[in-house]
C-alpha positions as CSV (number, residue, x, y, z in Angstrom):
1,X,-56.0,-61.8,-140.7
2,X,-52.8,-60.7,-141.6
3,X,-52.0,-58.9,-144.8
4,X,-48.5,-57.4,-146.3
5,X,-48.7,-54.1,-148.5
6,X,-47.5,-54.0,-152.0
7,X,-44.3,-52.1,-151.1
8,X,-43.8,-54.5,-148.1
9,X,-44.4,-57.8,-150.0
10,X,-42.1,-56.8,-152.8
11,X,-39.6,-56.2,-149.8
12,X,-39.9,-59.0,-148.5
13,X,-40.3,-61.2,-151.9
14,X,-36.6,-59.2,-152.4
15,X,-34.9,-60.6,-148.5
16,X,-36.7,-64.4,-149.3
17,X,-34.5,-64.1,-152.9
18,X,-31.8,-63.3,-151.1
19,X,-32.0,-66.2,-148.2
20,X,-29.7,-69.5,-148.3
21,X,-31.9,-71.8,-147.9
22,X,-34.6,-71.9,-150.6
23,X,-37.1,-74.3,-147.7
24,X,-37.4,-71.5,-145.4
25,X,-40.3,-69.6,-147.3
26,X,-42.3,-68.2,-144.2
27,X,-42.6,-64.8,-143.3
28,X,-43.2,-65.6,-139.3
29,X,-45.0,-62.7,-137.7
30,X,-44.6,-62.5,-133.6
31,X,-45.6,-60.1,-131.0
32,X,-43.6,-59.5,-128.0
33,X,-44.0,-57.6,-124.8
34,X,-41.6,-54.7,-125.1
35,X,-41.8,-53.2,-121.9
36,X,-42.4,-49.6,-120.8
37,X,-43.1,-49.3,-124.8
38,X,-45.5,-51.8,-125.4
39,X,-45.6,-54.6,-127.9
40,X,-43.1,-54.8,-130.6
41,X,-43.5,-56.7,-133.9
42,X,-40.8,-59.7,-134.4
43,X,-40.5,-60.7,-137.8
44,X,-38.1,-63.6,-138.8
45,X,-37.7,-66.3,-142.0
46,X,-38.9,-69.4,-140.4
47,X,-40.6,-72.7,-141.3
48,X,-44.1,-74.2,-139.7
49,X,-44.2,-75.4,-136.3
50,X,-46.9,-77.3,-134.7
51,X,-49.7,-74.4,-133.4
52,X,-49.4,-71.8,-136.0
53,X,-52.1,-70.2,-138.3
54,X,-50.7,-69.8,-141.5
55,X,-52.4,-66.5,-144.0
56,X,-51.3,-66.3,-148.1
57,X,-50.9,-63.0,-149.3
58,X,-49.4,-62.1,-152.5
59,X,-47.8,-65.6,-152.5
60,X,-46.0,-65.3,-149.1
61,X,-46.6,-67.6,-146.4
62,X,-47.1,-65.8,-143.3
63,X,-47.1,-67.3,-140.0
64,X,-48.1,-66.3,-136.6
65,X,-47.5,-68.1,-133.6
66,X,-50.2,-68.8,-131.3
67,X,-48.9,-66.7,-128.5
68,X,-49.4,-64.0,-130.9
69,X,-52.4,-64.7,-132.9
70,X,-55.0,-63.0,-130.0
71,X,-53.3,-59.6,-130.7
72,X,-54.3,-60.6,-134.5
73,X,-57.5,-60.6,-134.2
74,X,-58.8,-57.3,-136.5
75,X,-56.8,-57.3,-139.5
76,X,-53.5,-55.6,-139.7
77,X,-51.0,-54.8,-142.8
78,X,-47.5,-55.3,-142.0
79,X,-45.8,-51.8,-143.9
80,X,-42.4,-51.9,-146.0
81,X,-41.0,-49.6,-143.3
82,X,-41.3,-52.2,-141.0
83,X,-39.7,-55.0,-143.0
84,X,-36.4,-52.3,-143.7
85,X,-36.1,-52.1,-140.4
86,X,-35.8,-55.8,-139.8
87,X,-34.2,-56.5,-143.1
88,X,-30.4,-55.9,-141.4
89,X,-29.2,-58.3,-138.3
């Protein structure tokens, strides 16, 4: 399961305000190999595609992708540090 905190889901309720186009209302969640580092979170505005699991939490759409979903598989909170820091291109 994947869960937003109340700082990070007003954040992100705040950048979905702010988008152009009012159908993109998914919060996609990824998880990509970022070498000598480790994984790194990926978070983007997105719609559905065919393959994803889809979570609600505090009326966001979150989506993960099923490359990601097996590094999903405890539940995790996604901070409001970590949507600042994706918030800019």
């Amino acid at each position: 399961m994947v869960t937003l905190t109340d700082k990070a889901a007003t954040k992100v309720k705040e950048l979905m305000n702010g988008q152009s186009e009012a159908g993109t209302a998914s919060l996609r969640v990824a998880v990509r190999g970022g070498g000598c580092s480790g994984f790194q979170y990926a978070l983007a505005f997105d719609e559905q595609r065919e393959g994803d699991e889809i979570f609600e939490h505090q009326d966001i759409r979150l989506i993960v992708d099923s490359e990601s979903m097996p590094f999903w598989t405890a539940p995790r909170s996604i901070t409001s540090r970590a949507c600042r820091a994706r918030a800019s291109p």
